[in-house]
C-alpha positions as MATLAB code, in Angstrom:
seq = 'XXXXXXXXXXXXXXXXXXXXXXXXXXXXXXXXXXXXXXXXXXXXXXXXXXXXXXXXXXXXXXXXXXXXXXXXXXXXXXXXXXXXXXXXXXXXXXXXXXXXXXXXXXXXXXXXXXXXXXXXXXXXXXXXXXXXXXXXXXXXXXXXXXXXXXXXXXXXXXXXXXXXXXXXXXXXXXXXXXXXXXXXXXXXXXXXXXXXXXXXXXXXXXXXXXXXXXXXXXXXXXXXXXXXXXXXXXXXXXXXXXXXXXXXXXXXXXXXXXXXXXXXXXXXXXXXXXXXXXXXXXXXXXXXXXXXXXXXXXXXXXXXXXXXXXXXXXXXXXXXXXXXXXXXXXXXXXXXXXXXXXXXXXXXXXXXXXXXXXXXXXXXXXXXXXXXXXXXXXXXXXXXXXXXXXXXXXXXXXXXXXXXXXXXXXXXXXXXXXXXXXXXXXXXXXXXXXXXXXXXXXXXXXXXXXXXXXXXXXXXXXXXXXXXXXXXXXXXXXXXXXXXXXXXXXXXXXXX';
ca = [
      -9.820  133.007  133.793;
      -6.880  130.096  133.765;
      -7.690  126.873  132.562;
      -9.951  124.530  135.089;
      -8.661  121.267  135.283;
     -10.988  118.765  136.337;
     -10.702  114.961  136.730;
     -12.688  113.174  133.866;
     -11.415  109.341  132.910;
     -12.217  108.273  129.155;
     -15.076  105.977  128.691;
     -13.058  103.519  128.677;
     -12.263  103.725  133.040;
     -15.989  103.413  133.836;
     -16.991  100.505  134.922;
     -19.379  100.385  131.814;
     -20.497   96.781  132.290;
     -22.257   97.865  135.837;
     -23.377  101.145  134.203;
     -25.033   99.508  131.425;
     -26.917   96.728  133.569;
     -28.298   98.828  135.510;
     -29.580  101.555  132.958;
     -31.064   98.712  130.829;
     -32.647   97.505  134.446;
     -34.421  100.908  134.967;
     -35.015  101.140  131.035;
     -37.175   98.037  131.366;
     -39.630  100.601  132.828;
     -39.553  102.375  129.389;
     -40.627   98.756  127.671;
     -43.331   98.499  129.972;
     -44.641  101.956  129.267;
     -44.236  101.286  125.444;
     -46.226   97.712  125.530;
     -49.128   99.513  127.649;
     -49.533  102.392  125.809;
     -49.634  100.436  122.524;
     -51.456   97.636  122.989;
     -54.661   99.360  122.582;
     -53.948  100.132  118.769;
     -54.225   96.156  117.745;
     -56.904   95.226  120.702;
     -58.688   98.338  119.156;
     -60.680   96.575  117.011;
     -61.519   93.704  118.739;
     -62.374   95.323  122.010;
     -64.495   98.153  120.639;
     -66.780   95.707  118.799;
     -67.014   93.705  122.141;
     -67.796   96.661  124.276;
     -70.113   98.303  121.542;
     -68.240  100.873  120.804;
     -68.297  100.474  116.845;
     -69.339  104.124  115.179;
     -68.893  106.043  118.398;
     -66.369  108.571  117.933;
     -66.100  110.081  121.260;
     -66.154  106.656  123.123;
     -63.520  105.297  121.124;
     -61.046  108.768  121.689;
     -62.100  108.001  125.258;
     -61.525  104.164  125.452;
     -58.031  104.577  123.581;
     -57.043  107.981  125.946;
     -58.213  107.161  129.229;
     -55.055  105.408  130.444;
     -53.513  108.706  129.661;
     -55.888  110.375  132.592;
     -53.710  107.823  135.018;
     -50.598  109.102  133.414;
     -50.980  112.587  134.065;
     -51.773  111.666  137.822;
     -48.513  109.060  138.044;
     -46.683  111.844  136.421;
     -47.331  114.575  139.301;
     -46.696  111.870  141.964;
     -44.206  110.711  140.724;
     -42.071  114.199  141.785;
     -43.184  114.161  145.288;
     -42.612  110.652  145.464;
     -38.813  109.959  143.932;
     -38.132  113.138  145.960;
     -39.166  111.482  149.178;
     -38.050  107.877  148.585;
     -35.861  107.795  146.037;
     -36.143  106.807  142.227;
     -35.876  102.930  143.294;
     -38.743  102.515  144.980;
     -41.158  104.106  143.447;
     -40.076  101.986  140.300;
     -40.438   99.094  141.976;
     -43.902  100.372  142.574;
     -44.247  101.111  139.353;
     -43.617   97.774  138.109;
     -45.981   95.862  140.211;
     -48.586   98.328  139.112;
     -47.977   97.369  135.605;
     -48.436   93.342  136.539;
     -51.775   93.796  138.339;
     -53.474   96.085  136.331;
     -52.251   94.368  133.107;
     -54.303   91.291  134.403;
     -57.122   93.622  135.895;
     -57.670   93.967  131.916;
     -57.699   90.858  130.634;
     -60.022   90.250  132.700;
     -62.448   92.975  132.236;
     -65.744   92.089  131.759;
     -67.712   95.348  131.039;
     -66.204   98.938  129.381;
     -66.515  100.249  133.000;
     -64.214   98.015  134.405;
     -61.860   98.087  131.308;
     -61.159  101.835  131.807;
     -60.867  101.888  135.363;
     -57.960   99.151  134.794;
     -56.618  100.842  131.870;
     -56.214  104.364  134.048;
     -54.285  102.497  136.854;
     -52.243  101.160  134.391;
     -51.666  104.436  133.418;
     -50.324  105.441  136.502;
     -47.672  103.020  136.049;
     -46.885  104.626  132.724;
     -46.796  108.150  134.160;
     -44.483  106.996  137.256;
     -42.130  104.949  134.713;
     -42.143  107.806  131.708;
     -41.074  110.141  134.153;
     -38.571  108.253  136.690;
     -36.648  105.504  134.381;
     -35.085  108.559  132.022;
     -34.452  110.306  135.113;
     -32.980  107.623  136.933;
     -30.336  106.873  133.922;
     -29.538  110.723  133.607;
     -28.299  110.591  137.287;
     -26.505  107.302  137.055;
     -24.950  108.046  133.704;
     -21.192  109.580  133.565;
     -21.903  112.837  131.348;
     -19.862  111.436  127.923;
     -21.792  108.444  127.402;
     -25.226  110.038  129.271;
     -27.213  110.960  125.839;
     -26.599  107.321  124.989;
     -28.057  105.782  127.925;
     -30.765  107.641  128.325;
     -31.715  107.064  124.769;
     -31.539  102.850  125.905;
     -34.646  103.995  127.556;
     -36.427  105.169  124.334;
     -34.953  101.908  122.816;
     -36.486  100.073  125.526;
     -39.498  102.295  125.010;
     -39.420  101.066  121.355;
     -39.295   97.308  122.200;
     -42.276   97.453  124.211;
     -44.177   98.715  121.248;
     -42.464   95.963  118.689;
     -43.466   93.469  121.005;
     -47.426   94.564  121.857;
     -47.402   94.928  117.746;
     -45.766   91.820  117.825;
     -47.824   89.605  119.630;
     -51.530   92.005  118.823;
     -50.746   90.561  115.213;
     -49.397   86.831  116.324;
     -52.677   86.196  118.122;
     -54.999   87.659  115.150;
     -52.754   86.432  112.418;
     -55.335   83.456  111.285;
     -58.467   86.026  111.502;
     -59.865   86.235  107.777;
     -59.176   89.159  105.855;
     -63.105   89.304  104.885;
     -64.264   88.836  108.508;
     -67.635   90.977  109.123;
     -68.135   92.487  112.306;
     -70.759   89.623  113.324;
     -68.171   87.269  113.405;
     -65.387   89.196  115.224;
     -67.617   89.426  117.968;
     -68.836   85.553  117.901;
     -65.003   84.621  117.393;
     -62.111   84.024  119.735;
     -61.001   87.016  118.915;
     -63.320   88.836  119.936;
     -64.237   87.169  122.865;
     -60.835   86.430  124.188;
     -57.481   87.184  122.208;
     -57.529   91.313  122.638;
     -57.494   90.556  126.848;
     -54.443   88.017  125.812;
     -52.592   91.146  124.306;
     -53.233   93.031  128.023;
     -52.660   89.845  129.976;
     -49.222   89.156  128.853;
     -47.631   92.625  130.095;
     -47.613   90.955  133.260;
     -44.568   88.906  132.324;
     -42.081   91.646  131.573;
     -43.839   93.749  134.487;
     -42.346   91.093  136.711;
     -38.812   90.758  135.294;
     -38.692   94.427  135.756;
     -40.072   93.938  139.610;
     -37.492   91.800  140.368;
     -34.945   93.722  138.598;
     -35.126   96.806  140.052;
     -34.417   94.658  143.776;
     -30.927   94.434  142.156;
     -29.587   97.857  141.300;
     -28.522  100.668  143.873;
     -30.488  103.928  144.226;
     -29.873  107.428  142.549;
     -26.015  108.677  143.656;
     -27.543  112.515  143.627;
     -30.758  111.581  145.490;
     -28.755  109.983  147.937;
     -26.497  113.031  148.349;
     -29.117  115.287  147.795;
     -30.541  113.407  151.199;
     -28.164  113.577  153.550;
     -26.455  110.485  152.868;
     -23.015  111.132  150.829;
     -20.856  107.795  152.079;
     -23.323  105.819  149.938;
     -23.296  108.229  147.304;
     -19.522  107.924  146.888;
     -19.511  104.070  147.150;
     -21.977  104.078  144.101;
     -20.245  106.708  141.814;
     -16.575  104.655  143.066;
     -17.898  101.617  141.123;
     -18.955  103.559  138.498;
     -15.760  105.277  137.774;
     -12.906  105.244  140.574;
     -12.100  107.109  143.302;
     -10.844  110.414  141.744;
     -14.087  110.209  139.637;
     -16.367  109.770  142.924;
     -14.741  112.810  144.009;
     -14.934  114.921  141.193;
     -18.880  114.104  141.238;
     -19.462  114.103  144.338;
     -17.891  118.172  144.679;
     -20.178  119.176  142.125;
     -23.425  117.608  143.360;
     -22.374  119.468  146.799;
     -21.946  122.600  145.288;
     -25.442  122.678  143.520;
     -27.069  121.659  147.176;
     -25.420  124.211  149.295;
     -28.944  125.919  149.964;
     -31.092  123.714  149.882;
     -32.857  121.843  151.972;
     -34.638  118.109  151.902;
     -37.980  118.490  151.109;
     -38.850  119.907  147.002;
     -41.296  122.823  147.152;
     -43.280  122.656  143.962;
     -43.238  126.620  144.799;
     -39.233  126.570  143.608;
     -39.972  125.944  140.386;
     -41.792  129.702  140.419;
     -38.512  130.989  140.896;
     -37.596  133.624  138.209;
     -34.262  131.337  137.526;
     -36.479  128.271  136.910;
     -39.040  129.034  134.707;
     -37.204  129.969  131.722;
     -35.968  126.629  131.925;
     -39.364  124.999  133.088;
     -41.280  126.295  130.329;
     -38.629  124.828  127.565;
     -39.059  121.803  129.090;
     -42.672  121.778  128.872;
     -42.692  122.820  125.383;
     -40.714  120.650  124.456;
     -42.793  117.464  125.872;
     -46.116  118.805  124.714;
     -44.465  118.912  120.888;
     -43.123  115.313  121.063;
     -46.713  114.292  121.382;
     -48.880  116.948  119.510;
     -46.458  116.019  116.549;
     -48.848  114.202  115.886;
     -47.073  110.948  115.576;
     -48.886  108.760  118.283;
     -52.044  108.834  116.440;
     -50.346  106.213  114.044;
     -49.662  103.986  116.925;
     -52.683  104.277  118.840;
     -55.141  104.780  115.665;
     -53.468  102.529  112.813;
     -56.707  100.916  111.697;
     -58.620  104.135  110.969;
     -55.054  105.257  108.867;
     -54.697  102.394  107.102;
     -58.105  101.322  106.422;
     -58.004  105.203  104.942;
     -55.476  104.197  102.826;
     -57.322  101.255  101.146;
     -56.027   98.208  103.824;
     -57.826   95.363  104.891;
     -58.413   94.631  108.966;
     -55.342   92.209  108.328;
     -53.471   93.943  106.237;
     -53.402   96.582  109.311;
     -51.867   94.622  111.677;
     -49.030   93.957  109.495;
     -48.168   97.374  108.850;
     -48.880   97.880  112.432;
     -45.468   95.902  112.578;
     -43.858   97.275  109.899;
     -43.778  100.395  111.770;
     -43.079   98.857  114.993;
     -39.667   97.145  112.918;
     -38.905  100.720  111.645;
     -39.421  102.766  114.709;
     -36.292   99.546  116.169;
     -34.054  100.376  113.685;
     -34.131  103.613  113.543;
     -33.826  104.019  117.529;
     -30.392  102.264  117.211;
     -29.562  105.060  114.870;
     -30.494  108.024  117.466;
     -28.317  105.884  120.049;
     -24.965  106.246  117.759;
     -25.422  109.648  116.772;
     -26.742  111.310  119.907;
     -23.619  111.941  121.941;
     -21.853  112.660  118.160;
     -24.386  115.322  116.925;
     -26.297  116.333  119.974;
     -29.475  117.056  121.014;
     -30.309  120.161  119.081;
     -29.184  119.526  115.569;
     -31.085  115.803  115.740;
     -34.521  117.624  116.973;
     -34.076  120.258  114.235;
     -34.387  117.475  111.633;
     -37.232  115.612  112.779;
     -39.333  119.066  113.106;
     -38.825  119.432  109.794;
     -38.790  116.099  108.260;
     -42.097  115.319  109.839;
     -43.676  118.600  108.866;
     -42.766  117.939  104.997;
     -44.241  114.201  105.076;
     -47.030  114.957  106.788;
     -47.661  117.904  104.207;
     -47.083  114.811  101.827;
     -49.353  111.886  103.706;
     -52.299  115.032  103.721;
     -51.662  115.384   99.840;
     -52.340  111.249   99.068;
     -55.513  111.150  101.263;
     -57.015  114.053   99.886;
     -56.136  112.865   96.118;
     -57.497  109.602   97.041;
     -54.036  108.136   96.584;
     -54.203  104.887   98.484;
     -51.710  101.541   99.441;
     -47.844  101.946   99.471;
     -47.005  105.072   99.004;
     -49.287  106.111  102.037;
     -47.455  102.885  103.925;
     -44.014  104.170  103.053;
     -44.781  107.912  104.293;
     -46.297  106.378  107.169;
     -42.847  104.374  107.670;
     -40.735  107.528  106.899;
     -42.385  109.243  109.376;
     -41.799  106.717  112.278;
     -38.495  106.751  110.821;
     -37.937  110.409  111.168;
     -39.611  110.620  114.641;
     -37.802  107.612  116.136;
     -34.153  109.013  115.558;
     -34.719  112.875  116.650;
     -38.291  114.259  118.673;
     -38.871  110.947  120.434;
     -35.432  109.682  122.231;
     -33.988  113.766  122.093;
     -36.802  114.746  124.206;
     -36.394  112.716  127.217;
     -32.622  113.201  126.876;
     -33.045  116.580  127.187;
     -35.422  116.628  130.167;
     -33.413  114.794  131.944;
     -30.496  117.064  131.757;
     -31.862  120.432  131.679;
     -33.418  120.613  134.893;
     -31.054  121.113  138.059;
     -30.113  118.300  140.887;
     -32.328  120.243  143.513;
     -35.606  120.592  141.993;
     -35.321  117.778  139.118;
     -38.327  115.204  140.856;
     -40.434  118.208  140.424;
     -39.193  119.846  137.583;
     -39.854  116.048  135.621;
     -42.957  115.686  136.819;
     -44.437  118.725  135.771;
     -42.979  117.972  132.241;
     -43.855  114.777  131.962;
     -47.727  115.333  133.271;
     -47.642  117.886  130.164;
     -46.555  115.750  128.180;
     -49.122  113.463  129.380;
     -51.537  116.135  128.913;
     -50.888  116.671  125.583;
     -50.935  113.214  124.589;
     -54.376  112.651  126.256;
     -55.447  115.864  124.063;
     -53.970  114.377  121.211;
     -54.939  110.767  121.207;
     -58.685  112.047  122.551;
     -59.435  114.706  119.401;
     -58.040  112.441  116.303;
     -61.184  110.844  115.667;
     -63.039  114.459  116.467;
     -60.790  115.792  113.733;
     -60.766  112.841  111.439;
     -64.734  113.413  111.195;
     -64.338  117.872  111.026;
     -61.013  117.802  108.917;
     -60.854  114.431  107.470;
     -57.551  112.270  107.163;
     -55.794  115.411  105.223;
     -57.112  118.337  107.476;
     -56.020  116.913  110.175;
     -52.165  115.709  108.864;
     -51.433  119.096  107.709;
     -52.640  120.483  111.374;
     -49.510  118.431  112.543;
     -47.503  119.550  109.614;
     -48.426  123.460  111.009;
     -47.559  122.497  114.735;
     -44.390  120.457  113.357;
     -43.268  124.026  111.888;
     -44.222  125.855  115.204;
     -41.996  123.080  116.896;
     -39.291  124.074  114.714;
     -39.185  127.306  115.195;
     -39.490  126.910  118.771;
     -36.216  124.899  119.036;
     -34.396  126.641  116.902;
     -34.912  129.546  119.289;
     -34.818  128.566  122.365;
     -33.045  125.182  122.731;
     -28.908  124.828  123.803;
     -26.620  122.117  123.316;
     -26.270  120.035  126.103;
     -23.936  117.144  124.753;
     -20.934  116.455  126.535;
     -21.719  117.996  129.900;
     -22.281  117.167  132.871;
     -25.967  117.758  134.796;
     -23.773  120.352  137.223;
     -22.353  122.145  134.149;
     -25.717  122.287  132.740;
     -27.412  123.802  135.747;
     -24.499  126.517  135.675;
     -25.006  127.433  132.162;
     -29.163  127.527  131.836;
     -29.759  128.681  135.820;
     -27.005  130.296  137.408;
     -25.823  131.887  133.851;
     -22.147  130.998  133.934;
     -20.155  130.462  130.799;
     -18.494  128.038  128.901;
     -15.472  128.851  129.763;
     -15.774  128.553  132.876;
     -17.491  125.049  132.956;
     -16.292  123.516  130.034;
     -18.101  120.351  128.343;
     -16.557  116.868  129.929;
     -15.119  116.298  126.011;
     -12.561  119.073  127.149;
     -11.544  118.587  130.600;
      -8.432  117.488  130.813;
      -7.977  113.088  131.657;
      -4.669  113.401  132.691;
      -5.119  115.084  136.145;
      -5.869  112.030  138.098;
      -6.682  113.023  141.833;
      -9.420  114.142  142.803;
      -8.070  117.547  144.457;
      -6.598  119.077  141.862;
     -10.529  119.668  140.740;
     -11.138  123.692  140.849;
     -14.699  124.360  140.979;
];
C-alpha cells in the first residue's frame, strides 16, 4: 500500500491557548465531581455522630455510597442526553445540579433528607464523570489529546485537595481528645460538616457560567447534521487544512448512520469486544480498591494508631500526593502511553497493598502504614486513575460514543457503589488485612487483564482508533498522527 499522506500541523500550529481554555472549562466538571465525591470522607465523622449513625456498619456504607446510586442514573442519561443535545448543555446542567444540591446538604436537617440530596448530587457526578472526559477527547487534536484529557483527572484531583483542604481547615481547632459527647454538642458537629457541602456551590457556579463561554463538541455537531459549524470550530483550533483533514474523517466514520444512538448498536458483534474492555477497565479503576482511602480515611488511619485529628491531616497528605503525582501522569502520558502507565499501577498497587495487609495484621501501626498509604495514592494517581478515562474516551467510535460512555461510566459507577458500600462489611468479616490483600488479588486480575487485552492508543486520532479496534484495519494503513507527514499542507492531498 503507498504511503498515506495526511495533513497534521505540529503542536505548535494549534491554536493551543483556545484549546486549553476550553478543556480546563469542561475539566472544571471533573473538580466538581472530585469535591462531591470526597467531601464525605472528612464530614464522615461529624455527620454520622449527628445523624446517629456511630457503630452502624451498614448505615454508614450506605450514608457514604448513596450519592453513588445518583451516579449510576446521571451516568445512563447522560448518553441519551449528550447524544440529543450536545455535550454543552447537559454540562451546563450538570453544573447547576452541583450548586443546588450542594446547598440542599448543608442544609439537611434529618439522614432522610441528607441522602436524598446527596443522590441528586450524584447525578451531577455521573453526568460530569462521564461528559467532561468526553467532551475534551473530541475537542482535543490527537498529539496532545492524552494530555488534555488527563487536565480532567487533574481537575478531578483538585476537587479532592480542596474538600480535604477545607474538611481539615474548618476542624483544625477540634481537640485531639474530643469524646463523641462533645462532637455532637460542638460546632462541629452541629454545623461545620454542612459548611464542607455548602461551599461546592461556589466552584459549581464558576463552572455554570463557564461552560456559557465555550463552543459545543466539533463531532457532535457533525455527527448532527450541522458540518459549517463543525469546521468553524476545528478552523480555530488548527487552520483550515487541519479543519479539513478532521472534518473527512469524522464523515467517513458517519456514512451509515443516522441521528438518533440506539443503545441496541452497541450489541453489535463489532462493538462489544470493544464495549466490554471498556467496562472492565472502569470497574478495575474503582474495585482497586483505592477509593476506600478517600472515602473511609478515619476507619484506616484510626487502624493504624491515629488520632481523629491526626486523620484529617493525612487526609491531606494524600490529597497533596495524589496533586503531584497527577502532574506526573500529564508529562508522561502522550510519551509512554496508555498501556505501559496502567501496567505499572496494577502492579505497584497489588505489591503495597500485599504490604499495607502485612502492617495491620502484625499490628504495625503510624508511618510506615501513612507512607504505604501515600505510595499507593502515588501509584494510582499517575497510571489506573487519569489512564482510564483517557482511554474511554478514545476507544469507543464517533457514532455510538454518548452511549458507549455511559454504559462505562454507570459501571464504573456501579462498581464504586459496590466498593465504597462493602468496605466496612469486609473490614468487620476480613479485618483491615483481609480485605487489602482482596484488592491486592483483584489488582493482579487487573493486570493480567490489561496486559491481554488492552492496545496502544497514543498518538492517534479517535478515527484511526475506530479503524484499528472496530473496522480491523492496520497500522499501516492508518498510521499514528506522530507519523503523518506535516509538510503536506492542503487539505486535499489527504487520502483516506
Amino acid at each position: 500500500m503507498p504511503q498515506t499522506h495526511r495533513y497534521v500541523p505540529a503542536e505548535s500550529h494549534y491554536n493551543m491557548g483556545y484549546v486549553w481554555t476550553i478543556s480546563v472549562t469542561a475539566a472544571l466538571g471533573g473538580l466538581l465531581f472530585g469535591y462531591d465525591w470526597v467531601v464525605i470522607g472528612g464530614a464522615k465523622p461529624f455527620f454520622e455522630r449527628y445523624f446517629g449513625l456511630t457503630g452502624n456498619a451498614s448505615a454508614s456504607g450506605f450514608a457514604n455510597s448513596c450519592a453513588l446510586i445518583g451516579c449510576l442514573v446521571g451516568a445512563i442519561m447522560s448518553g441519551a442526553l449528550s447524544d440529543k443535545f450536545g455535550r454543552k448543555r447537559p454540562l451546563i446542567f450538570a453544573a447547576m445540579l452541583f450548586a443546588v444540591t450542594s446547598v440542599g446538604n448543608g442544609l439537611a436537617g434529618s439522614f432522610t433528607a441528607f441522602v436524598t440530596w446527596r443522590i441528586l448530587g450524584g447525578v451531577a457526578i455521573g453526568l460530569a464523570s462521564n461528559l467532561s472526559p468526553m467532551y475534551i477527547a473530541e475537542v482535543a487534536p490527537a498529539q496532545v489529546r492524552g494530555r488534555l484529557v488527563a487536565i480532567n483527572q487533574l481537575t478531578i484531583v483538585i476537587g479532592i485537595l480542596l474538600a480535604q483542604f477545607i474538611n481539615w481547615f474548618l476542624v483544625r481547632q477540634l481537640p485531639s481528645n474530643a469524646t463523641d459527647e462533645f462532637i455532637i454538642g460542638s460546632w462541629y458537629g452541629q454545623q461545620g460538616w454542612r459548611w464542607m457541602f455548602a461551599l461546592t456551590a461556589v466552584p459549581a457556579l464558576l463552572f455554570f457560567v463557564g461552560m456559557f463561554l465555550v463552543p459545543e463538541s466539533p463531532r457532535w455537531l457533525a455527527k448532527n447534521g450541522k458540518p459549517d459549524r463543525s469546521r468553524t470550530i476545528l478552523e480555530r483550533i488548527g487552520g483550515p487544512a487541519y479543519a479539513g483533514t478532521a472534518m473527512a474523517d469524522i464523515e467517513a466514520t458517519l456514512v451509515n448512520e443516522t441521528e438518533k444512538v440506539d443503545f441496541r448498536a452497541l450489541l453489535d458483534p463489532r462493538m462489544t469486544g470493544v464495549l466490554v474492555l471498556g467496562v472492565v477497565l472502569a470497574v478495575f479503576q474503582q474495585w482497586c480498591g483505592i477509593n476506600v482511602i478517600f472515602n473511609y480515611a478515619e476507619n484506616i488511619f484510626r487502624a493504624a494508631g491515629y488520632d481523629i485529628s491526626s486523620v484529617l491531616m493525612n487526609i491531606a497528605w494524600t490529597g497533596s500526593v495524589n496533586l503531584v503525582f497527577t502532574f506526573v501522569a500529564l508529562g508522561v502520558v502522550d510519551r509512554l502511553g496508555r498501556r505501559p502507565l496502567m501496567l505499572i499501577g496494577a502492579i505497584s498497587l497489588a505489591f503495597i497493598y500485599l504490604a499495607m495487609g502485612y502492617c495491620y495484621y502484625s499490628g504495625v501501626q503510624g508511618l510506615p502504614t501513612l507512607l504505604l498509604v501515600l505510595a499507593a495514592i502515588a501509584c494510582y494517581a499517575c497510571s489506573l486513575a487519569p489512564m482510564t478515562w483517557v482511554i474511554l474516551s478514545e476507544i469507543y467510535p464517533n457514532r455510538i460514543r454518548g452511549a458507549a460512555m455511559s454504559v462505562s461510566v454507570f459501571a464504573l459507577w456501579a462498581a464504586c457503589f459496590v466498593l465504597t458500600y462493602t468496605f466496612p462489611i469486609l473490614h468487620q468479616w476480613l479485618g483491615m488485612a483481609g480485605t487489602f490483600w482482596l484488592y491486592a488479588a483483584i489488582c493482579t486480575a487487573g493486570f493480567l487483564f490489561t496486559y491481554l487485552r488492552l492496545p496502544e492508543t497514543k498518538g492517534k486520532t479517535l478515527e484511526q482508533i475506530e479503524s484499528e479496534l472496530v473496522d480491523g484495519r492496520g497500522r499501516s494503513e492508518f498510521p499514528p498522527a506522530a507519523e503523518m507527514d506535516p509538510g503536506i499542507g492542503q487539505a486535499d492531498n489527504r487520502n483516506r
